[in-house]
Every structure is written in C-alpha cells, then in structure tokens.
N, C-alpha and C positions, 0 to 999 in steps of 0.2 A: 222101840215101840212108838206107835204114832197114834194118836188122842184122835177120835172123828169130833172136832171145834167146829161149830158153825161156823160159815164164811162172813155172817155179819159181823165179827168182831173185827176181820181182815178189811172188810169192805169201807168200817167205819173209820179204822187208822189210818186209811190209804187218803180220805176225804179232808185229813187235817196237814197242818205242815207241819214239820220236824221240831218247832217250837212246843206245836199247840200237842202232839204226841206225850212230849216229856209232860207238859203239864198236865194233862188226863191222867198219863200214868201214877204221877205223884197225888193224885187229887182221889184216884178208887184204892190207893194204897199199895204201892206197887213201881216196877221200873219200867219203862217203854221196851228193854230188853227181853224181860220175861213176857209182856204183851206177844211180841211179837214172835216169842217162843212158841204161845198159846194160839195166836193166831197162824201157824203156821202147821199147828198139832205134834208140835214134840214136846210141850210140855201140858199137863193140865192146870187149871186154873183153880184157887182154893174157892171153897163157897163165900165167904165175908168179902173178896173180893167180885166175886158172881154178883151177888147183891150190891154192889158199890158200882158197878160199871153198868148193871141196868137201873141206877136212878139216876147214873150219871147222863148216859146218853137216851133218857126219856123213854127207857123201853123199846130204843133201835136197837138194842142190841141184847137179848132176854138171857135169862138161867138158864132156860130150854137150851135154847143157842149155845151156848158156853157149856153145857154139859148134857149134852142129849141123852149118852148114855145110863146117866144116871139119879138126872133130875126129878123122877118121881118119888125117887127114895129120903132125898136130901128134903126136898119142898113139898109133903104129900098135899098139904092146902093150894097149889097148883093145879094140883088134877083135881082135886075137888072144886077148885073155881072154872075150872073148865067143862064140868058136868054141869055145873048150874047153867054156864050160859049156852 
C-alpha cells in the first residue's frame, strides 16, 4: 500500500545533511528511517509525531501535508481554523 504523504516532508529532508536528518528525526521523536519511509509513502506517520515535525520545521512542513487523507478527522480545529480565516 502506498500513503498519498505530502512531498514537503521529502522536500524538507532532502534540504538537510545526513547529520542534521538524524537529529530532526530524534528531536519529533522518531528515526530518520521511518521519516524517510513516510516521506517516500510506504509508511504512515503517527499523529503526536504530525504535531512534532510541524513545530519542528515552523509549519514548512503541516498535518495537512503528512496526512491529507485524513487530517480533518484527527485535527477537526483545523478546518474550523481555516473557515475562520
């Protein structure tokens, strides 16, 4: 099965080096392996990490992104922030 993953999670691993990979991974809680599992769509990404990687990388890289398919159900104050604005 392959996961539709946003490509900003791919776009933003690709912008670091192989050091600074490992540390991001260890730092949203997680391995740079399964990352790049996720960023490749064969694996999904759990939500407490979803949240970890979009505060990590400032919101380049959203919930939306990381789980398109199913983000509205997970975060429904998302789409209620996005009617407001």
């Amino acid at each position: 099965m392959v996961y539709s993953c946003g490509m900003e999670l791919k776009k933003y691993l690709t912008g670091l080096t192989t050091h600074e990979r490992q540390k991001f991974a260890v730092s949203v809680g997680t391995t740079y392996g399964h990352l790049a599992n996720v960023a490749n769509g064969y694996k999904p990404l759990n939500e407490k990490v979803c949240v970890a990687v979009e505060q990590r990388t400032g919101n380049i890289v959203t919930r939306k992104d990381l789980r398109p398919d199913d983000w509205h159900l997970i975060w429904p104050e998302l789409q209620e922030q996005a009617v407001a604005a």
